[in-house]
C-alpha positions in Angstrom: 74.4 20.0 -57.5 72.8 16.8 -58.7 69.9 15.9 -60.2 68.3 14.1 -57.3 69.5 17.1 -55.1 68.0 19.5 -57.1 64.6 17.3 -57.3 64.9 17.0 -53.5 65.2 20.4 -53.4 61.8 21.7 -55.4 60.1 19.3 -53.3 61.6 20.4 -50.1 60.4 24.0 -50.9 56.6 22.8 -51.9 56.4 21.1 -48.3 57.9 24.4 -46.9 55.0 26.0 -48.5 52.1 23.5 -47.8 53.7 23.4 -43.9 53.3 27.7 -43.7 50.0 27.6 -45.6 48.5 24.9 -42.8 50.2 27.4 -40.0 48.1 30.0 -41.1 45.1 27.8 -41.3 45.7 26.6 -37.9 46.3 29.3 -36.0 42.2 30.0 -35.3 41.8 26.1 -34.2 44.5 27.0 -31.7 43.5 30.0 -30.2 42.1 30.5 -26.6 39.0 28.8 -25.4 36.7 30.8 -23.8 35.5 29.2 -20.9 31.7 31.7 -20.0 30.0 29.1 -18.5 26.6 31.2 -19.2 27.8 31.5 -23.2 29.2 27.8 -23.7 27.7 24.4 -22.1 30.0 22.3 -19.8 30.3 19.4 -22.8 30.9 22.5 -25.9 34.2 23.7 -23.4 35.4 20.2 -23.1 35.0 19.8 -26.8 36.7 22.8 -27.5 39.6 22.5 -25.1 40.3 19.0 -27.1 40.0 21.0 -30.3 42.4 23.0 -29.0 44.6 21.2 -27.9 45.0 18.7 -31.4 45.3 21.5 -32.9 48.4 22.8 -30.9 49.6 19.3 -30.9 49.5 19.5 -34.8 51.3 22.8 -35.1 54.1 21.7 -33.0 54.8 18.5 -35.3 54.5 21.2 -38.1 57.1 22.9 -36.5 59.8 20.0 -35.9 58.9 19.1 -40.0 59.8 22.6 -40.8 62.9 22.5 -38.8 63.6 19.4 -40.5 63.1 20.8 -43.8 64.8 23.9 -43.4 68.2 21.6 -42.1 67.2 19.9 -45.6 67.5 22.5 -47.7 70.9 23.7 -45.9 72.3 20.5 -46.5 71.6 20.5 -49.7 73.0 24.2 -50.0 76.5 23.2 -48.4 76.2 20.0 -50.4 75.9 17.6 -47.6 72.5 16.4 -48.3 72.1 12.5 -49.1 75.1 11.6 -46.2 74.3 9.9 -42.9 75.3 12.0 -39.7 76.6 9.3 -38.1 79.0 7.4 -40.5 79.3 9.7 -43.6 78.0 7.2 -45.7 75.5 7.7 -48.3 72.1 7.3 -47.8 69.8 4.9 -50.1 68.4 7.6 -52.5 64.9 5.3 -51.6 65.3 6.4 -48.2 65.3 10.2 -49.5 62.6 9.8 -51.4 60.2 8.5 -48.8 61.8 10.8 -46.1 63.6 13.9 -47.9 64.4 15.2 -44.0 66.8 11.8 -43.1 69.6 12.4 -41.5 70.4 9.0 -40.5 70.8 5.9 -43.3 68.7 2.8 -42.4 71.6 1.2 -40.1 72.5 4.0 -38.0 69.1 4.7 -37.8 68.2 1.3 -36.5 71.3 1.5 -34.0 69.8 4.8 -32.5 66.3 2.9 -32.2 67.9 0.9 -30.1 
């Protein structure tokens, strides 16, 4: 394993982490609205049924960036990490670093865009 995979890697882990800690945290924005009209006003529900529903919004995009991160660190595992999954060529190490979860280098990338 390489340097850069192995820096990729501690930093793939401490997003895993940050990504379950803000699961836990978001699980009570996420929960059930109660809708008792005599207990809530017409304008709190409405409120609260956005609330809820950003904050399910945000925990699925948590979930595609854990599934992303998980592939990640498998990658890195079977020492596959770094290669596009298009053309099998490398991908810019700059690329990596912004976005440790690309699969695609910048011109396959740009082709699926398209």
């Amino acid at each position: 394993m390489t340097y850069f995979s192995e820096t990729m890697r501690k930093r793939l882990l401490s997003l895993q982490s940050e990504l379950k800690e803000q699961l836990a945290a978001g699980k009570e924005s996420a929960a059930v609205v109660e809708l008792d009209q005599s207990k809530v006003g017409r304008l709190s529900r409405m409120d609260a049924l956005q609330a809820q529903a950003m904050a399910q919004a945000s925990s699925q995009r948590r979930d595609a960036l854990g599934h992303r991160v998980t592939a990640a660190l498998k990658r890195i595992d079977d020492d596959e990490f770094g290669f596009c999954r298009s053309c099998d060529e490398p991908i810019n190490p700059k690329r990596l670093e912004f976005d440790p979860t690309a699969t695609l280098c910048i011109g396959c990338a740009s082709k699926a865009e398209r």
